[in-house]
Every structure is written in C-alpha cells, then in structure tokens.
C-alpha positions as CSV (number, residue, x, y, z in Angstrom):
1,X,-15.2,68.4,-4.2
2,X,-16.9,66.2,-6.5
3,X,-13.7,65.1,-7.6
4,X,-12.5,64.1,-4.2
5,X,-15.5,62.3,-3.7
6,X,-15.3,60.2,-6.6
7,X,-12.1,59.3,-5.6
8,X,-13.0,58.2,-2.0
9,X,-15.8,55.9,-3.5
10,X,-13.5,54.0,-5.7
11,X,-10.9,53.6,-3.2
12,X,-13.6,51.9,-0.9
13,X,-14.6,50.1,-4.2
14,X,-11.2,48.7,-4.8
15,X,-11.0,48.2,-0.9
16,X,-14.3,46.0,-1.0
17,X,-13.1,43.8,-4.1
18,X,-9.6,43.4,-2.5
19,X,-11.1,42.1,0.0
20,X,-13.5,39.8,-1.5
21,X,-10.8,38.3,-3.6
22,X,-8.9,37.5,-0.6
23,X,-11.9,35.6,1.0
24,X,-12.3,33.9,-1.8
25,X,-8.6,32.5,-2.2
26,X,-8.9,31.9,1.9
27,X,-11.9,30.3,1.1
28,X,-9.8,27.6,-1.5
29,X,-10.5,23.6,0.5
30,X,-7.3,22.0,1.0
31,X,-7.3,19.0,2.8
32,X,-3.5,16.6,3.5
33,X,-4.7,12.9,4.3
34,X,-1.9,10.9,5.6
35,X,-2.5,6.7,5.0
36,X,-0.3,3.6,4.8
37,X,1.1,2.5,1.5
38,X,-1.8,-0.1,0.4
39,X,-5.4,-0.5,0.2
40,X,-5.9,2.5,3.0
41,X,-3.9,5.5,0.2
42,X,-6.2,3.1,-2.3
43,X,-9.4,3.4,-0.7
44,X,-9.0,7.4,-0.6
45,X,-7.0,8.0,-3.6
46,X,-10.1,6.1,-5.7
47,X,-13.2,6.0,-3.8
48,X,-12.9,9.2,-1.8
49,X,-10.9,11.8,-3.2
50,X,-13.5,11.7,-6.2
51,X,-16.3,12.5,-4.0
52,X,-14.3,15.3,-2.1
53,X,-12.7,17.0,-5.5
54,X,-17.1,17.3,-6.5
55,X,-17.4,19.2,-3.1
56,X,-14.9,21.4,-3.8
57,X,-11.6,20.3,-2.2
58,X,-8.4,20.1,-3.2
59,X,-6.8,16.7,-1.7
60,X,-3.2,15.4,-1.2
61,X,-2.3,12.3,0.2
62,X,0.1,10.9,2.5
63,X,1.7,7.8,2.6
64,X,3.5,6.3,5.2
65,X,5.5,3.2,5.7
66,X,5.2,3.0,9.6
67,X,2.7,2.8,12.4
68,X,4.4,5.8,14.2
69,X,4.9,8.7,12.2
70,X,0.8,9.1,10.8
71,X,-0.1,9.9,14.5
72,X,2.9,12.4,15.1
73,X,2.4,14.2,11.7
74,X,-1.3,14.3,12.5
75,X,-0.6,15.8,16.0
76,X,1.6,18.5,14.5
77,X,-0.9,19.6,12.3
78,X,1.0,18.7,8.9
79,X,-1.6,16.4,8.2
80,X,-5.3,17.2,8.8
81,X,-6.5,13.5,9.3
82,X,-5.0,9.9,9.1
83,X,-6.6,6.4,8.4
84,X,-4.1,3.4,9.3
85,X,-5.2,2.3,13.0
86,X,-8.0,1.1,15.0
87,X,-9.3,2.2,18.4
88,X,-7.3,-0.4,20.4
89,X,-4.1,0.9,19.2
90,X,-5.1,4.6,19.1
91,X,-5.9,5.0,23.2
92,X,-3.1,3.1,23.6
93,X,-0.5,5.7,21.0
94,X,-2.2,8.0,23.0
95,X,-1.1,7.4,26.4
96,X,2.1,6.6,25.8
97,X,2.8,9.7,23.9
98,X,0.8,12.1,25.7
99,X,-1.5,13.0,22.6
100,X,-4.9,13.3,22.6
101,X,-6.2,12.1,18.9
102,X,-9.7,11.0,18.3
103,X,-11.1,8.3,16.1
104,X,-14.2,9.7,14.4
105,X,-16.3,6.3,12.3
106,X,-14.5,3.0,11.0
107,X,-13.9,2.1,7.4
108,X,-13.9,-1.2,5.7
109,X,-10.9,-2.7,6.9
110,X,-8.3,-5.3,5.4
111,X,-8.1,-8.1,8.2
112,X,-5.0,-9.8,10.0
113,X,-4.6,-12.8,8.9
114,X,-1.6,-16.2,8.9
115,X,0.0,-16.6,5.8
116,X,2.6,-19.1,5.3
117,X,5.3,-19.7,2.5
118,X,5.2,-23.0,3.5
119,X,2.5,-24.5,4.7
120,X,-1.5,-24.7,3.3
121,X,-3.0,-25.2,6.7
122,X,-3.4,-24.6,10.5
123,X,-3.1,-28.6,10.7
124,X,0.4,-28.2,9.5
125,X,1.7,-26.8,12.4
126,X,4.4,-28.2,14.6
127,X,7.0,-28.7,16.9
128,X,9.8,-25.9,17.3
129,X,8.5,-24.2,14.3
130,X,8.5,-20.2,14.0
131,X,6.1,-17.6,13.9
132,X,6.8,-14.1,13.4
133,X,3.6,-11.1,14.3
134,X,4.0,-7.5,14.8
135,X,5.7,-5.9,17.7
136,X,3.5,-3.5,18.6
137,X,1.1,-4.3,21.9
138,X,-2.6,-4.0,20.6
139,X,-1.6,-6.0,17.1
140,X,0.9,-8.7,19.1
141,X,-2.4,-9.5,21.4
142,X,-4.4,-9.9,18.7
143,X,-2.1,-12.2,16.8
144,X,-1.5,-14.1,20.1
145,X,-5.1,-14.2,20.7
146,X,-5.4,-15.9,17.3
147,X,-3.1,-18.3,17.6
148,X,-4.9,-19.0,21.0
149,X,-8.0,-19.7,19.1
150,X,-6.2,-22.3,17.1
151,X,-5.1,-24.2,20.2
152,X,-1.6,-23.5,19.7
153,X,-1.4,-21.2,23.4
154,X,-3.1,-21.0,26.5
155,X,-2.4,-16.9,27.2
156,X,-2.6,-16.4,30.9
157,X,-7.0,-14.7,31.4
158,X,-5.5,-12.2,34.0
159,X,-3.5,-9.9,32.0
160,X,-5.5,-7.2,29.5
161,X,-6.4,-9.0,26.6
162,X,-5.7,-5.9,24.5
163,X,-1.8,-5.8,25.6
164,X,-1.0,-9.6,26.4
165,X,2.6,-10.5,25.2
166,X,4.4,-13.8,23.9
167,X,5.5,-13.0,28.0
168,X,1.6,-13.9,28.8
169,X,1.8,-17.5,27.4
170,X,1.3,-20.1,30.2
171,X,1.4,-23.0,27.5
172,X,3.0,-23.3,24.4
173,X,1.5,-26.7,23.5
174,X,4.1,-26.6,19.9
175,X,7.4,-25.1,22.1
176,X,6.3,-22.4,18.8
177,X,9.3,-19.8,18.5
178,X,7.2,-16.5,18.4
179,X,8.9,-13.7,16.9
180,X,7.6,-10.1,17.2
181,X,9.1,-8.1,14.7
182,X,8.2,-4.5,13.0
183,X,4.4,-4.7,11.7
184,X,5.7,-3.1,8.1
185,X,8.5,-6.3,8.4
186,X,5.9,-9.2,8.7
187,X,5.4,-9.7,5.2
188,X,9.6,-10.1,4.3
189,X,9.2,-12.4,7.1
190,X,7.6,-15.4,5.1
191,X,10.8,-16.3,3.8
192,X,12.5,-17.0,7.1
193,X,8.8,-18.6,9.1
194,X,6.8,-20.9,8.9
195,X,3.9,-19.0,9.2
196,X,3.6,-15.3,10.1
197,X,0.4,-12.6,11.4
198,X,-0.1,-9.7,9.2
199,X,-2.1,-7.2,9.1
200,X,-3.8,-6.4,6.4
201,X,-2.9,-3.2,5.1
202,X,0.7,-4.5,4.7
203,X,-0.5,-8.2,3.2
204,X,-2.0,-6.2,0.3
205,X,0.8,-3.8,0.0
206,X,3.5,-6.3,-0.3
207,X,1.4,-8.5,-3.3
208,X,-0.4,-11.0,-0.8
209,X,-3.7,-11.5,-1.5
210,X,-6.4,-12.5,1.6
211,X,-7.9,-15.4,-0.3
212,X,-4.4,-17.0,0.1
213,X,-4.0,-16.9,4.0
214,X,-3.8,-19.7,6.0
215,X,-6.8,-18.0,8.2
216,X,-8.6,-14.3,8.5
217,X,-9.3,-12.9,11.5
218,X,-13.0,-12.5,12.6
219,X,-12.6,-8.9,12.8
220,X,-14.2,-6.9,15.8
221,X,-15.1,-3.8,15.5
222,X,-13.0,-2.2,18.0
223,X,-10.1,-3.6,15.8
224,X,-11.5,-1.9,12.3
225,X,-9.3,1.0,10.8
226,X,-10.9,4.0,12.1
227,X,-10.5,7.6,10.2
228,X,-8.5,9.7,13.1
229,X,-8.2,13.5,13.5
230,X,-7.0,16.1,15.6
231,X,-9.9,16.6,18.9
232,X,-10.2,20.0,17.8
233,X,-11.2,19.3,14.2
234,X,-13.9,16.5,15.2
235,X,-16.6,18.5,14.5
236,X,-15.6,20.2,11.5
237,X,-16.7,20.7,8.0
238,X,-14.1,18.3,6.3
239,X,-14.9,15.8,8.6
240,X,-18.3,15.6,7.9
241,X,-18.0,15.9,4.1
242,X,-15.5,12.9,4.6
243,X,-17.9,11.1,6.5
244,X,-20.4,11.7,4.1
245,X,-18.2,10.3,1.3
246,X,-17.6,7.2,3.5
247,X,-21.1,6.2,3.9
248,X,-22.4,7.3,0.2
249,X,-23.7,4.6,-2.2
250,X,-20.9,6.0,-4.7
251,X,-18.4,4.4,-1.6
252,X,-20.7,1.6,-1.2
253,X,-20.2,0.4,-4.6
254,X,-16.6,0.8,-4.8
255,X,-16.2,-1.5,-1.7
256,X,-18.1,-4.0,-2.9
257,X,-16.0,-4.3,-6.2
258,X,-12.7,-3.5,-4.7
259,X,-12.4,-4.6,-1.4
260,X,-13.1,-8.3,-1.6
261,X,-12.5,-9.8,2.1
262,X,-12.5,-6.8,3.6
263,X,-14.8,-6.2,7.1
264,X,-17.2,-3.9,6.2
265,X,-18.2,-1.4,9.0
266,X,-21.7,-1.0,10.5
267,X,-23.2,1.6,8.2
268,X,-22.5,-0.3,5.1
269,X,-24.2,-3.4,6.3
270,X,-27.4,-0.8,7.2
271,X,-27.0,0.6,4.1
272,X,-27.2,-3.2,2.3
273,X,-30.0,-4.0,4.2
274,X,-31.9,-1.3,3.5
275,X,-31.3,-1.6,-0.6
C-alpha cells in the first residue's frame, strides 16, 4: 500500500515538473520584425534589439526590398510587426487589399528628398528636363506636392492631396517629364534624370547621403515611418516593451549620434525638452 502510494506521489511529481518545464520553454520571447534594407533593419538591429535581448527576447529581423510584401507577411502572421511606412500609405494598403493593420507610435524617420546626379540646385531646373518619384499614390503626391512647392507645378486643389497624380497637374510651368517608377528603383534612377524624389529609407540604402540632396522634405507627421502590427496584437506585451525601447534615453542617444537629418518623432522632442 505504501508502496503504491509512493509511486502515485512521484508520478504527480514528475507530472508537475513536466509541466513546468513546458511552460517555461512556452514561455521562451520570440519576436520576427520585418524592415526595409537601410536605416529602418539599422535602427532595430542596433538601437532596439539591444534593449529587447535585456528584456528577454529573442529577435530576428526581416528585410525586405519592396513596399508590398512587409504588409502581406505581417498580415499572415510570419512576421509579428513591420516598420517601413507611414500612416498615409498604410489606410491606403489597407483598403485596397482588404487588410486591417494598425500603426501603433512613429519613429525617427529618414525624409524624401531631390537628389540629382547632375545638378546642385532647385535653380537649375529647366525646360524638358526629367524627373523620376515613386509610383506608389501616397509617396507620388508627396513628391508632386514637393515639386509644387518649388513652383515647378500647379496640382489641381480639388483632388485628395494625399493621392494626387502627375494626372492632377494643371500646369507644368518646365513641360518637366515626370516619371513614376518603383520606390526601391528611384535611386538607379539618377543616372538616367536630372533630378529624382526618394525616400529616405532607400537614399541611405543605396550610399546617398541626406546632406547631399538638392532639398529635404519638411516632414509631417502623418508622413513619419510608423511601427505597424497586426489589430489583434496592438495591445500586447511585445508591443509595449517595443515602445518602451523606442522612447528610452538608451534610443534617444543612439538617434542623436546615428540618425543625422532624420525627423525625430514627438516624444523625442518631449524627452529633449525635458533634459
């Protein structure tokens, strides 16, 4: 009897540490970040990931060479979160393609700017001569809008200002050859234009450096690079902890002496004030 009894006791005993052994390796943080090639896989690889790895995690990251696939692999869960796009362009990916993603706090962001192989200044521009931006709607307006701003363009004030198209120009004071091509394609581009929009993420990528551009955007916040997850995981742990990386002084720092030019978001200019 006493023997049996024994026997029962350690079963349950092995049972119980079976058990807590499994929660444990359940337990094991593994996050996937997806990011475009450049200073977005930079700013996580070396100023996040560090901060994560002391909380625990266990981080791999993503790069991608495209606006398109971040948001599908994030939406079919083989990526748990994606920095690459800002809010503009992310309602927009969202109601073409039927997802429903969310943005969850901005990040300092690389700006679009005009760079030119040929040319040193907005001055230089002229008659006939062409300009290549990127093709898709929310970064094509903002280029347009740029170039607006220059006095190149009058874009016609009743279409949305967040999709207008080289279709929207009602004057093209230069006869300017606009040329909307594949945002990852912009930079190859200089070769071939006289000037060309980039954004930022792929200027850096490709060796361009924002202290040579023709111009920088004066980047609105609604145009900032935004961290984007699934609407389920918005309130999650590993969102917060990220968040919490993001606006630490460690993060902070790291901006400041790495991401010269950048737009800093909201909280980091609180945070500078506040020093």
């Amino acid at each position: 009897m006493k023997k049996g009894l024994f026997t029962l006791l350690l079963i349950g005993f092995m049972i119980i540490l079976a058990g807590c052994t499994s929660t444990s390796t359940n337990d094991e943080k593994k996050l996937v970040l997806g990011a475009t090639a450049g200073p977005y896989s930079d700013q996580l690889k070396e100023g996040i990931v560090p901060l994560l790895e002391e909380k625990g995690y266990k981080v791999d990251i993503v790069e991608f060479n495209d606006y398109i696939q971040p948001n599908i692999a994030l939406n079919e869960g083989e990526i748990d979160a994606n920095l690459y796009q800002n809010r503009n362009y992310l309602k927009n990916f969202n109601e073409e393609n039927g997802m429903d993603l969310v943005p969850v706090f901005a990040v300092p962001t690389a700006p679009m700017a005009l760079y030119s192989d040929k040319h040193t200044s907005l001055n230089d521009i002229d008659k006939g001569m062409t300009i290549t931006l990127p093709n898709d709607p929310t970064n094509l307006a903002r280029a347009l809008h740029m170039a607006e701003h220059y006095g190149w363009i009058s874009i016609d004030q009743s279409v949305n200002p967040l999709t207008a198209s080289e279709k929207d120009i009602l004057e093209n004071k230069f006869d300017l050859n606009f040329k909307p091509i594949e945002a990852a394609q912009t930079p190859r581009s200089l070769s071939d234009a006289d000037y060309a929009f980039i954004n930022g993420n792929f200027a850096i990528d490709s060796g361009l450096q924002l202290e040579e551009a023709v111009d920088l955007e004066r980047t609105q916040e609604d145009f900032l690079i935004y961290l984007t997850v699934r609407k389920e995981d918005k309130n999650s742990t590993f969102v917060k902890d990220l968040e919490e990386a993001y606006k630490s002084k460690e993060f902070l720092h790291y901006t400041n002496e790495n991401s010269k030019g950048y737009v800093k978001p909201p909280y980091q200019h609180e945070m500078e004030e506040g020093q």
